[in-house]
Legacy VTK file of the C-alpha trace (Angstrom):
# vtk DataFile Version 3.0
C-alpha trace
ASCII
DATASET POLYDATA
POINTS 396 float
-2.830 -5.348 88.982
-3.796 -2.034 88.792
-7.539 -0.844 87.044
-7.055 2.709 85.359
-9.770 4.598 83.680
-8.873 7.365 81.289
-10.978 10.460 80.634
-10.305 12.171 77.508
-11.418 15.266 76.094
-10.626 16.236 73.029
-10.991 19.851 71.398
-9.913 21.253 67.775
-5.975 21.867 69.144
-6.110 20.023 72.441
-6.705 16.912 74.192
-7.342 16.784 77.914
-6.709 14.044 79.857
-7.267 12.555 83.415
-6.514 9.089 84.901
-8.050 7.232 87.669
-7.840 4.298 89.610
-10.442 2.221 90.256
-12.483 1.033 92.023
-11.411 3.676 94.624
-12.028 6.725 92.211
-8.673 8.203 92.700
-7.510 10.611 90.702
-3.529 9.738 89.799
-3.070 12.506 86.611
-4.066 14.997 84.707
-2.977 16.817 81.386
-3.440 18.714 78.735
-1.906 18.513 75.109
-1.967 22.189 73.880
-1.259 23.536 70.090
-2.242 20.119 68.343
-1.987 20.437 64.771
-0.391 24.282 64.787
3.175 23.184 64.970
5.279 20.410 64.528
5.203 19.980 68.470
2.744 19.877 71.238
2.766 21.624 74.722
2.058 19.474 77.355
1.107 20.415 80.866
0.338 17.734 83.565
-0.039 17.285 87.078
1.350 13.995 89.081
1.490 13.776 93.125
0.201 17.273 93.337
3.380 18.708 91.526
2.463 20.877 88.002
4.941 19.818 84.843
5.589 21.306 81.728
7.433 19.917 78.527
7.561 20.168 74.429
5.893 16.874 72.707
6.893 16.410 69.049
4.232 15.772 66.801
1.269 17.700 65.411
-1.904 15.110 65.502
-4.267 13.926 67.945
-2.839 10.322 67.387
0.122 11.530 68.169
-0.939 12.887 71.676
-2.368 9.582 72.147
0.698 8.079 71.408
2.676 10.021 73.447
-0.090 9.737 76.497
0.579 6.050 76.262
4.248 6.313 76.498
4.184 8.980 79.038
2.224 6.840 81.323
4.619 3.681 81.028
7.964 6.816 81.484
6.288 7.548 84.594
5.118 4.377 86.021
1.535 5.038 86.547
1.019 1.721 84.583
3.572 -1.251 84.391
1.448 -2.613 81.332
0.048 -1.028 79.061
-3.365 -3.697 80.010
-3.515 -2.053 83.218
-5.559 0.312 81.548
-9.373 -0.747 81.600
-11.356 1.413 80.161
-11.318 5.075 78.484
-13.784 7.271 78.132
-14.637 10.345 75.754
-16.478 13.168 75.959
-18.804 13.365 72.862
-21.371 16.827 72.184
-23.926 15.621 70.468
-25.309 12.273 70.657
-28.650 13.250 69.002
-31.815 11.266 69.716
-30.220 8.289 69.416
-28.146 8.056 72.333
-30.428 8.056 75.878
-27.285 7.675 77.864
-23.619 7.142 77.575
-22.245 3.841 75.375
-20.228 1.222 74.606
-18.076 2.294 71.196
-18.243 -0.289 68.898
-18.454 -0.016 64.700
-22.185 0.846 64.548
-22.454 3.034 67.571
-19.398 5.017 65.806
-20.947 5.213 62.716
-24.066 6.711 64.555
-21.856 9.327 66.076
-20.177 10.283 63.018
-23.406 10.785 61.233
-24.767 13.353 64.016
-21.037 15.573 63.514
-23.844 17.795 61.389
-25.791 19.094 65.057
-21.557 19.722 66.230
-19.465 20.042 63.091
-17.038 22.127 65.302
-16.970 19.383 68.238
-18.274 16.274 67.079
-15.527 15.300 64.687
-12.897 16.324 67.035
-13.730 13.944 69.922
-14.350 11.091 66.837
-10.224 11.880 65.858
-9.944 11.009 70.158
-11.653 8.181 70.018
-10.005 6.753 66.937
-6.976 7.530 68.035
-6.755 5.140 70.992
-8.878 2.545 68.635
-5.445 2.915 66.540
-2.933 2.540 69.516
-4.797 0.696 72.136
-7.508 -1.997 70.403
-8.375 -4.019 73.044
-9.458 -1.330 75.374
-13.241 -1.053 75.858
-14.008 3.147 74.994
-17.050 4.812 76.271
-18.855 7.924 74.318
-20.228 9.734 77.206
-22.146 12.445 75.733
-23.609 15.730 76.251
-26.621 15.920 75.720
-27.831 12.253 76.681
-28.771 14.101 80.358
-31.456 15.790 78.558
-33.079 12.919 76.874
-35.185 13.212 79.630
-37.279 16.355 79.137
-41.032 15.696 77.905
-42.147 17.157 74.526
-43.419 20.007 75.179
-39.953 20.996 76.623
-37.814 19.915 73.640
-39.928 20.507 70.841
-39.870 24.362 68.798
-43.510 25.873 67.654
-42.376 25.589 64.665
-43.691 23.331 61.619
-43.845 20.000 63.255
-42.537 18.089 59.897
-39.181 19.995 60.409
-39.045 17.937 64.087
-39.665 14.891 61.606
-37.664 15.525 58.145
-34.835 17.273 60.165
-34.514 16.567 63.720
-35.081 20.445 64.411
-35.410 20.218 68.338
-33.925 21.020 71.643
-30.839 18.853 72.920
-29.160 21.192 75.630
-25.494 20.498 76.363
-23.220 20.587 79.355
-25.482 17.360 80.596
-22.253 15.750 82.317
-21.357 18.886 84.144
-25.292 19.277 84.977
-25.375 15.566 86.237
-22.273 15.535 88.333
-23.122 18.525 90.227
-26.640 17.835 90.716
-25.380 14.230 92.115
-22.845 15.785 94.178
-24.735 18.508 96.183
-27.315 15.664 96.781
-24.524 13.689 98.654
-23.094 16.783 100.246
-26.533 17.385 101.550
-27.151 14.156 102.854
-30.291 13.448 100.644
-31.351 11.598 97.814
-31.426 12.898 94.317
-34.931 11.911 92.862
-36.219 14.077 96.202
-34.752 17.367 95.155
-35.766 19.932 92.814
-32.753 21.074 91.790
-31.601 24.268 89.061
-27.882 24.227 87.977
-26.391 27.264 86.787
-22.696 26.094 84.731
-21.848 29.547 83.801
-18.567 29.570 82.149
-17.549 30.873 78.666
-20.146 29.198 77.727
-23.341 28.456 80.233
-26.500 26.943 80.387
-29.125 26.491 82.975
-30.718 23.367 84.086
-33.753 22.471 85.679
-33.343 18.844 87.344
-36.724 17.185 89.445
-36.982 13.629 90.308
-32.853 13.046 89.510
-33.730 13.805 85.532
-33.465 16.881 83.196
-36.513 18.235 82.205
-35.747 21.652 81.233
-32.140 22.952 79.926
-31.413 26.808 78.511
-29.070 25.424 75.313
-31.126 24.527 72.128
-30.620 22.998 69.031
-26.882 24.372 69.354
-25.273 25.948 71.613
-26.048 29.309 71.177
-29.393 29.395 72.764
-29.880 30.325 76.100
-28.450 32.901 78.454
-25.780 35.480 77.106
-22.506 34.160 76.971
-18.575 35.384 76.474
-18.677 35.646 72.921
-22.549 34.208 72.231
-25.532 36.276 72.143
-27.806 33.806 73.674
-31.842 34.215 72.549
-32.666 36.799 70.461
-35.755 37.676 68.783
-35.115 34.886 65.319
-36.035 38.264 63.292
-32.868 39.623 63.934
-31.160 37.555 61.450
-33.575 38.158 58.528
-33.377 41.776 59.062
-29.958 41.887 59.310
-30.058 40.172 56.104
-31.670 42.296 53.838
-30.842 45.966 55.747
-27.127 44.843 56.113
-26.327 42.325 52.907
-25.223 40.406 55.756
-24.844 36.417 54.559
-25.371 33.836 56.935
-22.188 33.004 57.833
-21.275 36.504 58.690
-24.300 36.935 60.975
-23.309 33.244 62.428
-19.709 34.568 63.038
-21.276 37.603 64.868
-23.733 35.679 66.992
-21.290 32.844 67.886
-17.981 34.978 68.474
-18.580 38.620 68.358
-21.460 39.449 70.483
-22.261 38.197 74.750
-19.778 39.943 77.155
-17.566 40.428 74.264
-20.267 42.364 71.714
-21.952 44.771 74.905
-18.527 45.948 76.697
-15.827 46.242 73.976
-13.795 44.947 76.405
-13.573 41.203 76.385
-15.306 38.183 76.265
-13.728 37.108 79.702
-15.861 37.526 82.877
-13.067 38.174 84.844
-12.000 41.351 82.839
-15.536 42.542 82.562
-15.819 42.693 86.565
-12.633 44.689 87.148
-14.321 47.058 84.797
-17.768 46.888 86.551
-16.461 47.456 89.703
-14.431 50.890 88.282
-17.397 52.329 86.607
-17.339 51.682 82.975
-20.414 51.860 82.018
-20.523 49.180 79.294
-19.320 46.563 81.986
-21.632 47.561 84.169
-24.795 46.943 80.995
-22.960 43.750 80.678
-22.877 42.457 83.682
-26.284 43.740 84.376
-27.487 41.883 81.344
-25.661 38.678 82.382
-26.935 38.510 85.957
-30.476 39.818 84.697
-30.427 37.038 82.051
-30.001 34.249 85.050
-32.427 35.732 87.404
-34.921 35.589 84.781
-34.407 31.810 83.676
-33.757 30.924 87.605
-37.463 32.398 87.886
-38.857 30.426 85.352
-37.326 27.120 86.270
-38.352 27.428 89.465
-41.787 27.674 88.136
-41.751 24.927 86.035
-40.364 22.646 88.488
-43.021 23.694 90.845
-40.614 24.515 93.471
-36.721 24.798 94.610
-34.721 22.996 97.261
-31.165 23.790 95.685
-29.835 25.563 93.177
-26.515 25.381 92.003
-23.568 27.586 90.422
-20.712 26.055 89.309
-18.160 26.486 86.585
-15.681 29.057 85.720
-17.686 31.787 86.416
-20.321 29.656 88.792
-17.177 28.600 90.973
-15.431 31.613 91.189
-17.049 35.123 91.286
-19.020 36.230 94.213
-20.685 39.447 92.339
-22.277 37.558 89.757
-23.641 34.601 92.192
-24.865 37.601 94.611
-26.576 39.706 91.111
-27.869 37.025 89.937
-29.807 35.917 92.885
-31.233 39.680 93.965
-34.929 39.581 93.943
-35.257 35.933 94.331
-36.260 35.667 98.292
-39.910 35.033 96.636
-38.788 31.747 95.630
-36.634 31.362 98.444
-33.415 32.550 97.171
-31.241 34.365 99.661
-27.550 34.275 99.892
-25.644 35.051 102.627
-22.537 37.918 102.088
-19.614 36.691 103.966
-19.898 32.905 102.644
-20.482 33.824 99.476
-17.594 36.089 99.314
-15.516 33.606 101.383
-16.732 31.035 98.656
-18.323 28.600 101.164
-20.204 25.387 99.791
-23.046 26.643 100.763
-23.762 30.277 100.404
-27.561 30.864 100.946
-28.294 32.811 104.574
-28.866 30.590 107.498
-32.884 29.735 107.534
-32.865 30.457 103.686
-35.562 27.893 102.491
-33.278 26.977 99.470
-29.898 25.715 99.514
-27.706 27.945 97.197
-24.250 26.223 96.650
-20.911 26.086 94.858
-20.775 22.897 93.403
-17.163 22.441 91.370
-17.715 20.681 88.703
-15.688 17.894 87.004
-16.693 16.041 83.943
-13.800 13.938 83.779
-14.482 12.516 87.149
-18.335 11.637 85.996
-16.644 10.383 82.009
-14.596 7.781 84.257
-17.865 7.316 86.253
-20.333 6.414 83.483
-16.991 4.616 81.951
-16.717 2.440 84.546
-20.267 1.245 84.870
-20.642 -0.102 81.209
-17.550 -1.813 81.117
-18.295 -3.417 84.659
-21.471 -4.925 83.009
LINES 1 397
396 0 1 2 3 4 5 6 7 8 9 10 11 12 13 14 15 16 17 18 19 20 21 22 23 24 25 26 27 28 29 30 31 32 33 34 35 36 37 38 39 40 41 42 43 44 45 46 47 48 49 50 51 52 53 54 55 56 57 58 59 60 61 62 63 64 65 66 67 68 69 70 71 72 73 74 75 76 77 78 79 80 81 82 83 84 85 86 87 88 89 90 91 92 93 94 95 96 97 98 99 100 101 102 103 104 105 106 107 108 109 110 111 112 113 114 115 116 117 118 119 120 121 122 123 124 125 126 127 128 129 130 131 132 133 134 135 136 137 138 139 140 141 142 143 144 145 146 147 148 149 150 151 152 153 154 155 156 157 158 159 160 161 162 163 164 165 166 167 168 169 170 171 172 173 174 175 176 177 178 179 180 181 182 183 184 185 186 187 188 189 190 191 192 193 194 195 196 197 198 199 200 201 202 203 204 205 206 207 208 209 210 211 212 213 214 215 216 217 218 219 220 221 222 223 224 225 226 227 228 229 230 231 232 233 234 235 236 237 238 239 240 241 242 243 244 245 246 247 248 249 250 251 252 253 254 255 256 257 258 259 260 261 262 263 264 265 266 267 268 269 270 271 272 273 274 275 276 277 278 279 280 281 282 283 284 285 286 287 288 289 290 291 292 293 294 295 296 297 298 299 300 301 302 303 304 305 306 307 308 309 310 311 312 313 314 315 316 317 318 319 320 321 322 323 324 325 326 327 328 329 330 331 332 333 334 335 336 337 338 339 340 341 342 343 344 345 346 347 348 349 350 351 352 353 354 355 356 357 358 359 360 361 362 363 364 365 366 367 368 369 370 371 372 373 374 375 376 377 378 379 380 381 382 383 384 385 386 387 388 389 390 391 392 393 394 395
């Protein structure tokens, strides 16, 4: 009988979806449920034996993805029983202090999770509708809440904690969680293996710079610095974030504008990154076609972005006390050359050189022959480590 592990991620109007087999990690499908809840039918896109698939779902809820998932699986005879599937696993944002690592989802731990949803009202009630959803349809399957920020549970103190009032770290849980832990994880974990060494040797920085994008500092196989906060806007400018900005900012704007705080969230969170400097867009992609014809707004942005990663690269590489990798991966990590190449300029103090032709040629490692630190294109895939963690606490 087969063993199938199911990664699911599930957003406000979607729910993403890969299946493996185990124990030989192979991926067998992938999907995506599009337009939940907008309509009284879903998109679905999927992939099966390399071939891509399109088709119109009725219904409008994340159950009734689930639902569907579970029938679409049995249609297509990637299980023969529906107890062929073992395990599945969810991506969860915010798993607070309480959660050190990725676990087992029974009532309390759920509770727990639901209680955090205010550190990720917009994501943390969305992957609980995912997870009760196959609670509801398949109840004898072990689910996993792999979480976010568990990979940063690691940093010490004086990494996580604000100089602010320290009673607000006590009464409130004011501090800094990070995010994008599973991409950070999988990556780091992957260009160890690629590189033929062992993690806990290698002081590693991992740049996931997508929409959104953080920076990670990784030494002895463990977090111990990350750019994302107590939300997710901190950090390095993003597509439609602002990143860190002098805190003033919003007080001023406050009582020179009449601006509330929602309105000033709304601008932070969705009017301001790539999106707020060009006037263009919030996509990377549009804002390099525009750098590389002059406009000079694409050109601030992008010299913003870049300067923005150079800067916490720097830093990182300080605090770890050293480099022997660093790491871009992600939509904009993976897949444009310019911004790797910017954002590395200036760095051959700390080792940092990148070689032209592989990095334009998008070679897995891109850093100049005798550089001292191995720059790389890591892909990343946080299903793959979901079904990973997912496996190991149900094997136990």
């Amino acid at each position: 009988m087969k063993e199938l592990i199911i990664a699911i991620n599930s957003g406000s109007s979607s729910l993403k979806f890969q299946v493996y087999e185990f124990p030989e990690e192979k991926k067998i499908a992938k999907g995506l449920f599009e337009r939940i809840g907008l309509a009284s039918s879903m998109d679905l896109t999927y992939s099966l034996d390399g071939g891509k698939s399109s088709r119109s779902v009725k219904g409008e809820t994340h159950e009734d993805a689930v639902k569907y998932l579970l029938d679409f699986l049995l249609e297509e005879k990637i299980v023969a029983d529906l107890s062929e599937i073992t395990g599945v696993g969810h991506r969860v944002a915010h798993g607070g202090e309480f959660f050190k690592g990725s676990c087992i989802v029974e009532d309390e731990s759920l509770k727990k999770i639901k209680s955090l949803s205010h550190l990720a009202p917009l994501h943390n009630p969305i992957n609980i509708m995912g997870i009760e959803a196959f609670k509801n349809n398949l109840p004898a399957c072990p689910q996993v809440a792999v979480f976010d920020t568990s990979f940063h549970q690691t940093m010490p103190e004086e990494n996580y904690l604000y100089p602010i009032p320290y009673k607000l770290y006590e009464e409130e849980g004011i501090r800094r969680f990070g995010f994008h832990g599973t991409s950070h994880q999988f990556v780091a974990t992957e260009a160890a293996k690629s590189l033929g060494k062992k993690l806990e040797d290698l002081k590693i920085i991992s740049c996931h710079l997508g929409n959104g994008g953080s920076i990670c500092g990784i030494k002895n196989g463990q977090s111990v610095i990350t750019s994302m906060g107590f939300t997710p806007l901190a950090g390095i400018m993003m597509g439609t974030r602002c990143g860190d900005i002098d805190p003033s900012i919003v007080t001023y704007l406050g009582r020179k504008k009449q601006m509330s705080f929602a309105e000033i969230e709304q601008m932070m969170n969705q009017d301001s990154g790539f999106k707020g400097v060009s006037g263009i867009s919030s996509d990377a992609r549009d804002i390099e076609e525009a750098f590389e014809q002059g406009d000079p707004k694409a050109v601030l942005a992008m010299n913003m972005f870049c300067g923005r990663v150079k800067q916490m690269i720097g830093a990182y590489a300080a605090e770890l006390g050293g480099l022997d990798v660093l790491i871009f991966t992600a939509g904009i990590g993976e897949n444009s050359p310019i911004i790797r190449q910017l954002s590395c300029e200036g760095l051959s103090l700390f080792g940092i050189t990148v070689d032209e032709e592989r990095n334009n040629t998008r070679q897995a490692i891109v850093s100049q022959e005798n550089g001292r630190v191995a720059v790389m294109i890591v892909p990343t895939n946080e299903e793959r480590m979901i079904v990973r963690e997912t496996n190991q606490l149900i094997s136990k």
